[in-house]
ZADO-741408 format. One record per residue (C-alpha): x, z, y; residue number from 1. Coordinates in nm, 4 decimals. Each point is the difference from the previous one (the first is absolute). Layout:
((X; Z; Y); NUM);
...
END
This chain:
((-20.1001; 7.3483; -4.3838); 1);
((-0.0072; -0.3475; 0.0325); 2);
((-0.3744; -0.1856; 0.0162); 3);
((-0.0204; -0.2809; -0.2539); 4);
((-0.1766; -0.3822; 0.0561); 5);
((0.0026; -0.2591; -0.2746); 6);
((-0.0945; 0.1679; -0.3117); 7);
((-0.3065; -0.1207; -0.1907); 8);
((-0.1727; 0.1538; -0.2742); 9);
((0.0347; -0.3157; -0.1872); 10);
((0.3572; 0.0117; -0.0259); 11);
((-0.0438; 0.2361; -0.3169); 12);
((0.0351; 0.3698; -0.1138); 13);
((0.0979; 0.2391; 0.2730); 14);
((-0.2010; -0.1812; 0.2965); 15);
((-0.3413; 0.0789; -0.1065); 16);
((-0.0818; 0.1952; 0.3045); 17);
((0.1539; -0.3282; 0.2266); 18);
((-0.2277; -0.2300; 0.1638); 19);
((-0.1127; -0.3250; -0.1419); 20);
((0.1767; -0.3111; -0.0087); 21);
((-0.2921; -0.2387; -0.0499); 22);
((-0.1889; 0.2282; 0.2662); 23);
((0.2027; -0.0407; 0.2756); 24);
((0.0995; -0.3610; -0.0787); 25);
((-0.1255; -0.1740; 0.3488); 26);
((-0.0493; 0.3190; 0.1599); 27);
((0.2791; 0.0024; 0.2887); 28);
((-0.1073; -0.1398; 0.3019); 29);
((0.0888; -0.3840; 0.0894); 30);
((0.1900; 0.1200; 0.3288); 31);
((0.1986; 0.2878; -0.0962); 32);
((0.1619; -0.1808; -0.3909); 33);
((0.2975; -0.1877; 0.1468); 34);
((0.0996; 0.2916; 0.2112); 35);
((-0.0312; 0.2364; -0.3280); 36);
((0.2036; -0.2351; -0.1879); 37);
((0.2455; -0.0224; 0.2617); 38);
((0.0245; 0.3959; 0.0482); 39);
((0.0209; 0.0029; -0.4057); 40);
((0.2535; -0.2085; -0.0699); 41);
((0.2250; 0.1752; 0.2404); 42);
((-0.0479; 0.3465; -0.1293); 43);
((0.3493; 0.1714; -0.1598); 44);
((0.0684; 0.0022; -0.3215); 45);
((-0.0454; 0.3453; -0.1368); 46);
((0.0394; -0.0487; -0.3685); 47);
((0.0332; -0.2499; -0.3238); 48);
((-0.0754; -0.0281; -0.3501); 49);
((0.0658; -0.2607; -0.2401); 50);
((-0.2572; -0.2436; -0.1341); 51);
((-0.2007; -0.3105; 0.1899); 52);
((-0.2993; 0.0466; 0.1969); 53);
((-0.3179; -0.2830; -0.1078); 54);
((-0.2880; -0.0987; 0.2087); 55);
((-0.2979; 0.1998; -0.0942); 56);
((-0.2594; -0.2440; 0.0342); 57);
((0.2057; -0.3080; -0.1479); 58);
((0.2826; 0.1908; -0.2375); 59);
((0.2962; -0.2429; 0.1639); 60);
((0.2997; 0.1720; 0.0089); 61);
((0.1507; 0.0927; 0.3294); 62);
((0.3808; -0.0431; 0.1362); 63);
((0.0036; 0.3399; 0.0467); 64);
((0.0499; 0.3187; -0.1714); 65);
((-0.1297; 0.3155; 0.0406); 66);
((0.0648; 0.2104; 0.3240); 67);
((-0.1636; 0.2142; 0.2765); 68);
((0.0253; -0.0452; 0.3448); 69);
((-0.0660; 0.2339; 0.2713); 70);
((-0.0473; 0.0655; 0.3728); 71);
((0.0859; 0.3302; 0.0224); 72);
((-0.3274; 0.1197; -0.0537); 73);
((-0.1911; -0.2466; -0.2113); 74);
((0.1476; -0.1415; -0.3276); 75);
((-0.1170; -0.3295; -0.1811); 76);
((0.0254; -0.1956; -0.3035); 77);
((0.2861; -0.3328; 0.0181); 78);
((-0.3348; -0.2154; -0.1002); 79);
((-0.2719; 0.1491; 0.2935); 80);
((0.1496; -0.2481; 0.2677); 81);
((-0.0883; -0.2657; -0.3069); 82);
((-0.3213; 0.1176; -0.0338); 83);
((-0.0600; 0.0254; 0.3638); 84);
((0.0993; -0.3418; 0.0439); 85);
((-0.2008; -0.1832; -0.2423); 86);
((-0.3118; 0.2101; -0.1251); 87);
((-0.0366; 0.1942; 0.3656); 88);
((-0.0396; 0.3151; -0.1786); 89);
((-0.0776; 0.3166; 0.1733); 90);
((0.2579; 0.2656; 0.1001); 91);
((-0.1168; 0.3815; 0.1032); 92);
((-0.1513; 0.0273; 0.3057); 93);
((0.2817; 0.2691; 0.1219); 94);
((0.2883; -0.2433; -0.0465); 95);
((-0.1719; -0.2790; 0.1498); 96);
((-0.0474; 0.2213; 0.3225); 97);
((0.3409; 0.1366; -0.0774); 98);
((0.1503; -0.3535; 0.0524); 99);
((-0.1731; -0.0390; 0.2357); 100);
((0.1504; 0.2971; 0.2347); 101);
((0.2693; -0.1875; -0.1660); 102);
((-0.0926; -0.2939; 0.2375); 103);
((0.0296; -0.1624; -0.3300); 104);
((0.4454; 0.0712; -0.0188); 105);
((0.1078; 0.1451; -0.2721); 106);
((0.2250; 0.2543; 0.0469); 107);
((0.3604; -0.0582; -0.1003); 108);
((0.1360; 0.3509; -0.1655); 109);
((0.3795; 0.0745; 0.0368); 110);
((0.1692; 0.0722; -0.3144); 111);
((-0.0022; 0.3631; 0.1022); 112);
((-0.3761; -0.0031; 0.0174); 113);
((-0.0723; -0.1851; -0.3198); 114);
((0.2902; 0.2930; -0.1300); 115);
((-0.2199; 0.2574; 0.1196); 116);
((-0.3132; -0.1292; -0.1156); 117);
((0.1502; -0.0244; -0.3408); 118);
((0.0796; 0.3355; -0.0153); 119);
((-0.3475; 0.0919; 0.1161); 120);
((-0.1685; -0.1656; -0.2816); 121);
((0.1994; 0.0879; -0.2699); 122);
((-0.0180; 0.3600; 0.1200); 123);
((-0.3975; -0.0443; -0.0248); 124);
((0.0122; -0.1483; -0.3061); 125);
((0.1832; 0.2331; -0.1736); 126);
((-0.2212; 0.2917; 0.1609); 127);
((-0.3516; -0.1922; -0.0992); 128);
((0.1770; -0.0112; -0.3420); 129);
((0.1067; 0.3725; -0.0516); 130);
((-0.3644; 0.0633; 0.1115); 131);
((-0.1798; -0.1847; -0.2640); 132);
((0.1818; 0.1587; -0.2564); 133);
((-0.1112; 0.3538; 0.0794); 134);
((-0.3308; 0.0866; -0.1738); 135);
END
């Protein structure tokens, strides 16, 4: 199963459990943000939805729409390199250690792995949801 970065308990119903977005809002340290946002931005683009992602803290509206990206092993909102950037927020300490064994490159996944990884999810997914139904 993929781990999961960028999800804030702000963002609404459903992330509850999620860390806080105010809370880890200058929390990354000064020397490793520009190599997070760098390893972010470069992750591959696992999945979209329709709809425009806003700013949090300001509500602006961003050129972008919905996806996930992914190393691999990690995957990540389309707006954490944003947030990253400008508010320095906090990532888990695993994936920050993660990029760096990384040395701070994200892995590019052949089509064949992304494929594969696909598969794997869905295949989760469907067997997390056929055990929630039994009582």
């Amino acid at each position: 199963m993929l781990k999961h970065a960028g999800y804030f308990r702000e963002f609404g119903p459903g992330f509850e459990e999620d860390p806080s977005l105010v809370e880890s809002r200058g929390k990354l340290p000064e020397e490793d943000w520009r190599r997070v946002a760098r390893y972010l931005h470069t992750g591959v683009t696992l999945a979209v939805s329709g709809g425009l992602l806003k700013d949090w803290f300001t509500g602006e509206t961003l050129v972008t729409s919905h996806y996930t990206q992914t190393d691999g092993v990690w995957s990540w909102r389309a707006d954490l390199p944003r947030y990253v950037e400008r508010y320095r927020v906090a990532i888990p300490d695993a994936f920050l250690e993660h990029m760096r064994q990384q040395d701070w490159k994200c892995p590019v996944l052949s089509q064949q792995e992304l494929i594969a990884l696909t598969q794997k999810l869905f295949f989760e997914m469907k067997h997390a949801r056929k055990h929630r139904r039994k009582p």
